[in-house]
C-alpha positions in Angstrom: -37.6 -23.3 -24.5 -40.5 -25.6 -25.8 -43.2 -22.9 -24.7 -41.2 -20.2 -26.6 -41.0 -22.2 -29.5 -44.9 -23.3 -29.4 -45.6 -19.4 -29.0 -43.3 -18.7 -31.7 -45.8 -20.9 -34.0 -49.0 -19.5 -32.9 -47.7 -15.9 -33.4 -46.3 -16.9 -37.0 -49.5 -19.0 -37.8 -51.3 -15.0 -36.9 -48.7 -13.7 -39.9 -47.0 -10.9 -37.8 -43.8 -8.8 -38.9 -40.9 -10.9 -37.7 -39.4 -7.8 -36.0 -43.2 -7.7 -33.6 -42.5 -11.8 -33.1 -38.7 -11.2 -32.0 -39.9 -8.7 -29.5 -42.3 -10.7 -28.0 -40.5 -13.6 -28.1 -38.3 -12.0 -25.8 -40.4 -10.3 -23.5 -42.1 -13.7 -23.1 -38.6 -15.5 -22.4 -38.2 -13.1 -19.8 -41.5 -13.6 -18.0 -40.6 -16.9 -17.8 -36.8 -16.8 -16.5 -38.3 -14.6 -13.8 -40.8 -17.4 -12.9 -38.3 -20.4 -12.8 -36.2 -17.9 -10.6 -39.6 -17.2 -8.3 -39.7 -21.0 -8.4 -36.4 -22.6 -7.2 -35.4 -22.2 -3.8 -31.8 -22.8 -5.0 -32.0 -19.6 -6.9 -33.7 -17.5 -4.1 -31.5 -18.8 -1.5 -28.0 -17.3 -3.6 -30.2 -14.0 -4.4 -30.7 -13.6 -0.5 -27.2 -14.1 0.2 -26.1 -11.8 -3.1 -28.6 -9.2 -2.1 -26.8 -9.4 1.7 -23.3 -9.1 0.1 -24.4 -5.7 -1.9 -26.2 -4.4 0.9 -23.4 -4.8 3.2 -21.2 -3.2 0.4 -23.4 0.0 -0.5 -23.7 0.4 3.5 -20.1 0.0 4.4 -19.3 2.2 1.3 -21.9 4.8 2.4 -19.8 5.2 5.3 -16.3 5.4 3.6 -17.7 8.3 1.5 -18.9 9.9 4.2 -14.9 9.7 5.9 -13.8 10.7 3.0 -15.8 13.7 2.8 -15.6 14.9 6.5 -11.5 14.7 5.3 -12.3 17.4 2.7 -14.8 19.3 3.9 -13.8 19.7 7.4 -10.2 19.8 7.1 -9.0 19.6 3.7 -11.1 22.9 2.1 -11.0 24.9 5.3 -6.9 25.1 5.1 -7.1 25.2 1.2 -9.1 28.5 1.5 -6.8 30.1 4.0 -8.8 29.5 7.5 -5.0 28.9 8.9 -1.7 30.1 7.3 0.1 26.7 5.9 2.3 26.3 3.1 1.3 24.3 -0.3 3.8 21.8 0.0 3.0 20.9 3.6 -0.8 20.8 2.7 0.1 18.3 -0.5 1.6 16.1 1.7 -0.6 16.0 4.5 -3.7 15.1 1.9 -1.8 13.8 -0.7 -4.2 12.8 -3.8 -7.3 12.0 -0.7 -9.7 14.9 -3.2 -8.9 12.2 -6.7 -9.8 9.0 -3.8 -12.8 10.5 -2.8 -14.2 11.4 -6.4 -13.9 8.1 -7.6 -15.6 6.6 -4.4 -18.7 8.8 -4.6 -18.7 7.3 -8.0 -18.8 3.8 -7.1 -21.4 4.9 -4.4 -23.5 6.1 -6.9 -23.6 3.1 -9.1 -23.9 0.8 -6.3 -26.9 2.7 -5.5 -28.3 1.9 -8.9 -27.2 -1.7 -9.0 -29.6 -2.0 -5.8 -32.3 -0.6 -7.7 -32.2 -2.8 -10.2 -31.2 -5.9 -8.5 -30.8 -8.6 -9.4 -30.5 -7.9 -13.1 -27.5 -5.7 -12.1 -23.8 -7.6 -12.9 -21.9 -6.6 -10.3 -18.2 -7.7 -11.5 -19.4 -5.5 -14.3 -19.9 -2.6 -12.1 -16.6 -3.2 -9.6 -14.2 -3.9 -12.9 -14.5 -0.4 -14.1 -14.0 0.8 -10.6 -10.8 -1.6 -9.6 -9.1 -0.5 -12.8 -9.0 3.3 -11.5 -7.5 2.2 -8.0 -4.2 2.4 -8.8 -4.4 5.9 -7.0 -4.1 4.4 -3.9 -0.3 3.7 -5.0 0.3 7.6 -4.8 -1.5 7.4 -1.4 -0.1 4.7 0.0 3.5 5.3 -0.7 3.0 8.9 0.8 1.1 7.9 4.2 4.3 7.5 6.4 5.1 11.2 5.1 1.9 12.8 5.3 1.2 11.3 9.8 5.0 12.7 10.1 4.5 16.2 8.4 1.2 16.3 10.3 2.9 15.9 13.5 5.4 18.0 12.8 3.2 21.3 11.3 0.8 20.7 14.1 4.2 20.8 16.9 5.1 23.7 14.6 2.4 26.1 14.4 -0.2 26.8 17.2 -2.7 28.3 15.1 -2.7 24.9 13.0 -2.7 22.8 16.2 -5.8 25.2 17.5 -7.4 24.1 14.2 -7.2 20.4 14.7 -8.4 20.6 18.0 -11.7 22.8 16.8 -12.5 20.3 14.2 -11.9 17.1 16.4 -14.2 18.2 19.2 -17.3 18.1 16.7 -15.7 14.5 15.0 -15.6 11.9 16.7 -12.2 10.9 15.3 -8.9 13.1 14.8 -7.4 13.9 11.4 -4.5 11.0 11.8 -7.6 8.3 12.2 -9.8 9.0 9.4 -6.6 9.6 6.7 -5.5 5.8 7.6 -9.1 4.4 6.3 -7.6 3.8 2.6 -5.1 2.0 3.6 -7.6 -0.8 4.6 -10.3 -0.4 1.7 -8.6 -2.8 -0.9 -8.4 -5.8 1.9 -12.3 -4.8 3.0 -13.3 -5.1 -0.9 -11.5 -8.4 -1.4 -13.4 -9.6 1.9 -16.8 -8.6 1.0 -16.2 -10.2 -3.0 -15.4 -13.8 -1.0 -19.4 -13.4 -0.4 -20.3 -12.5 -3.3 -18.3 -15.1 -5.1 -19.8 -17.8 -3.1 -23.3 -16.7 -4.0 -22.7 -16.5 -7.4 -23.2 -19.3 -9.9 -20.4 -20.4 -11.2 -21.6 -20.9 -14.8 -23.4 -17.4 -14.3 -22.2 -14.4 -16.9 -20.9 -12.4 -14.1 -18.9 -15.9 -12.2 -15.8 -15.0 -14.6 -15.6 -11.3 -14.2 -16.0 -11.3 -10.3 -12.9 -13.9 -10.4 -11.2 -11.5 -12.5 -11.9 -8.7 -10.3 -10.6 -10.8 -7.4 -7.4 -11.2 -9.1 -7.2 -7.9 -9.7 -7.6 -6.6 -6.2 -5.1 -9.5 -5.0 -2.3 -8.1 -7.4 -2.9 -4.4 -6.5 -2.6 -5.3 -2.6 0.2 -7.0 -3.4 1.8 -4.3 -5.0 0.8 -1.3 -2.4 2.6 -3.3 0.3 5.6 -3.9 -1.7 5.4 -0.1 -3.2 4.6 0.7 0.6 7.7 -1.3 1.9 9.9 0.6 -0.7 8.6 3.7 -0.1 8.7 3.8 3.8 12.1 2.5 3.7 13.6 5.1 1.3 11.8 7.5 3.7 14.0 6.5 6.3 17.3 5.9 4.9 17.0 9.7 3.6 15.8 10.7 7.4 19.4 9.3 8.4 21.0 10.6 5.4 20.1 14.4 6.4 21.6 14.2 9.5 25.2 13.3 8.5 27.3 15.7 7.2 30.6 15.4 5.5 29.7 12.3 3.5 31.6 10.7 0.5 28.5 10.0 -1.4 25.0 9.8 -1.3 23.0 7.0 1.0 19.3 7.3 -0.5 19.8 4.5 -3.2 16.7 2.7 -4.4 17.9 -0.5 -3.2 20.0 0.2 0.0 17.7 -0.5 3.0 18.3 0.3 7.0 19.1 -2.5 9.4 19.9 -1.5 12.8 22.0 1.7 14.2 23.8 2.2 17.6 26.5 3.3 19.4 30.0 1.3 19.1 33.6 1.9 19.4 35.7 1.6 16.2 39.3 0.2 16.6 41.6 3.1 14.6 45.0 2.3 13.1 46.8 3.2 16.4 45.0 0.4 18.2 42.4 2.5 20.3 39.0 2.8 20.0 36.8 5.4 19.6 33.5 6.4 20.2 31.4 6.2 17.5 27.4 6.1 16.0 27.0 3.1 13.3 24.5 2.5 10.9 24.5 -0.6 9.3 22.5 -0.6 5.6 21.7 -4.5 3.6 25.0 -3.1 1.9 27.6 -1.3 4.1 28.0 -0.1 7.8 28.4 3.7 8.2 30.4 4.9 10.9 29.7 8.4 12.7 30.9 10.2 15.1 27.6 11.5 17.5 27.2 15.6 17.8 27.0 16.3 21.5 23.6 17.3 22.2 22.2 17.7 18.2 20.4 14.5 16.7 23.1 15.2 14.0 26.3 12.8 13.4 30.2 13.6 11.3 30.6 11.0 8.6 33.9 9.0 9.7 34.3 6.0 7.0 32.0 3.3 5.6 32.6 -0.3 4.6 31.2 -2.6 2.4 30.3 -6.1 3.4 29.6 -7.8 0.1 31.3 -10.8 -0.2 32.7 -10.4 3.4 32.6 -11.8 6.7 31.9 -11.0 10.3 33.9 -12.9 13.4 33.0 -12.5 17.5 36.1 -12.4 19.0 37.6 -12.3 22.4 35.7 -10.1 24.7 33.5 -7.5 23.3 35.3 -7.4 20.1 34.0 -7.7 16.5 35.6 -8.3 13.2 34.6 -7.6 9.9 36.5 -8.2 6.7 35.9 -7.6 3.3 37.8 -8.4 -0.1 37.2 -5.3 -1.4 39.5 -3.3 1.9 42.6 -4.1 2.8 42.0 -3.9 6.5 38.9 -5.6 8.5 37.1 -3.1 10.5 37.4 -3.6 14.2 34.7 -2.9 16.2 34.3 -3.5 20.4 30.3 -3.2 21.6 29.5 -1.6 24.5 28.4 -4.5 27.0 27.7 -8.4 25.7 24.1 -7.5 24.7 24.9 -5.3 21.9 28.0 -7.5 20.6 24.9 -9.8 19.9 22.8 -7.6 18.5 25.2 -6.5 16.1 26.9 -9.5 15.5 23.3 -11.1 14.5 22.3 -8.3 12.8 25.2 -8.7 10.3 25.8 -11.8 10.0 21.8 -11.3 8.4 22.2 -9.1 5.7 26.0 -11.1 4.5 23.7 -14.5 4.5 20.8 -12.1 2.5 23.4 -10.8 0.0 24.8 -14.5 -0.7 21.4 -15.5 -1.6 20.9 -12.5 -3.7 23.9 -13.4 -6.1 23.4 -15.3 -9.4 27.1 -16.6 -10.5 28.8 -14.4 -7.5 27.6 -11.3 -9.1 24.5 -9.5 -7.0 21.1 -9.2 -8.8 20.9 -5.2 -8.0 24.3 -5.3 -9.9 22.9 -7.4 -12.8 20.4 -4.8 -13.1 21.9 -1.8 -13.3 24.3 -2.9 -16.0 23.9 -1.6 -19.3 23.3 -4.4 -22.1 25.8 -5.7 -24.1 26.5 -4.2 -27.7 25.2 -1.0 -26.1 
């Protein structure tokens, strides 16, 4: 600061423009930062470690691109353009939004490229906040995953030509289509990994200290919401694969907040005191009871019961009760060996303790929530 300022005097004792003294003045302030940075080991040690840190990023994001791409251009483009007959829908879901994830990586390549170029004046929070904020694609992505590894399985069991495709492309890759389409489910955790680094080479009371911690954040709250979006997602996948394959129900099963617990075959106790053979699938809300079509993967809807607010009793033998306020008659159920009576008995007796701790004054938070507001 003191040489600036005894430059500063010598220029204005020369009588030069003020705007020719500013710019010098600064270049001159700059020579000097970069000498005290040449200077103190300190400083060099966290630009080694900094400089490792975006190294290791640019290189690990080279390759990601590089998936990415062999996704499109190998498999992606190929079926778009016709090379094997396969509908739109089926395509959509095998690749989901993998094209809009792949743009906006090449991007970030490209400016991490720069930033190595013009290290270490480059601000890397800068540079990853404008990329974080466009991530939220990966919800679309994520949420579809389960769906698209199923609907690959099942077009490639379905068509031969398709299958024949898939084996073509993997014998020049040295990983199949399944492999490479899990990568973005890992790239949020890899860049909250590789910021750690980069945090801890960073001076804290450095302009880019505050937006790296922000961008931390930021990552941490999207992973956070993937899985839970994820969870959701995969779940309502499933209770709508059980849902197709009974017919004859009452109502629908797929409800946003009705997950699947267990499922297995059980006798039911009927109103003339013998039991039947049944298929049950017990929800965080109800238990469905079936009836199994011989030889089909499909089941008859029989009755369902509500266990909110009820109870479940072992009793003698293999024999299960469960009651509930809201039927006038507890639903009798007899497991097929000492095993399952466990199972099921353990199983219930989870989601009744889950839905006590769900209510807020003996009404159920789902319930709280779907009521309309008062005055309305």
């Amino acid at each position: 600061m003191s040489a600036c300022a005894g430059v500063e005097r010598e220029l204005r004792a020369l009588n030069l423009p003020d705007d020719d003294i500013k710019e010098i003045l600064q270049i001159v302030s700059s020579k000097l930062k970069e000498q005290i940075r040449k200077n103190d080991p300190e400083i060099q040690e966290m630009e080694a470690q900094l400089r490792s840190s975006l190294d290791q990023l640019l290189q690990s994001e080279t390759g990601y691109v590089n998936n990415l791409n062999t996704i499109l251009k190998t498999y992606y483009y190929p079926l778009l353009s016709g090379v094997v007959k396969i509908k739109t829908p089926v395509l959509v879901t095998i690749f989901s939004n993998i094209e809009v994830i792949a743009g906006l990586h090449q991007d970030l390549l490209d400016k991490l490229t720069k930033a190595k170029e013009e290290f270490p004046k480059i601000k890397i929070g800068e540079l990853l906040s404008d990329s974080v904020n466009s991530m939220q694609v990966y919800t679309q992505y994520v949420n579809n995953f389960s769906a698209s590894l199923n609907q690959l399985q099942e077009e490639r069991e379905r068509s031969k030509a398709f299958n024949q495709f898939l084996i073509s492309c993997e014998e020049s890759n040295p990983m199949p289509l399944d492999a490479l389409l899990s990568f973005p489910l890992n790239r949020i955790p890899h860049y909250r990994g590789v910021l750690t680094g980069i945090l801890a080479s960073t001076p804290r009371n450095g302009p880019d200290y505050v937006r790296l911690v922000q961008v931390n954040e930021d990552l941490s709250n999207l992973q956070e919401y993937l899985n839970e979006s994820k969870t959701q997602s995969d779940n309502m996948a499933q209770v709508f694969k059980i849902e197709s394959k009974i017919s004859g129900r009452e109502y629908a099963l797929n409800d946003l907040h009705r997950v699947f617990k267990k499922e297995g075959p059980i006798l039911v106790v009927g109103s003339d005191k013998k039991p039947k053979e049944s298929y049950a699938f017990l929800f965080n809300d109800i238990i469905v009871i079936t009836k199994k079509v011989p030889q089909k993967a499909q089941y008859r809807y029989k009755q369902s019961y509500p266990l909110q607010y009820g109870s479940v009793s072992p009793l003698e033998g293999l024999t299960i009760e469960v009651k509930s306020p809201s039927c006038k008659e507890p639903l009798n159920l007899v497991a097929v060996n000492a095993e399952s009576k466990r199972e099921w008995v353990g199983a219930i007796l989870d989601v009744l303790a889950k839905m006590e701790r769900t209510k807020v004054f003996g009404v159920t938070i789902n319930e709280l929530m779907s009521r309309e507001p008062e005055g309305s």
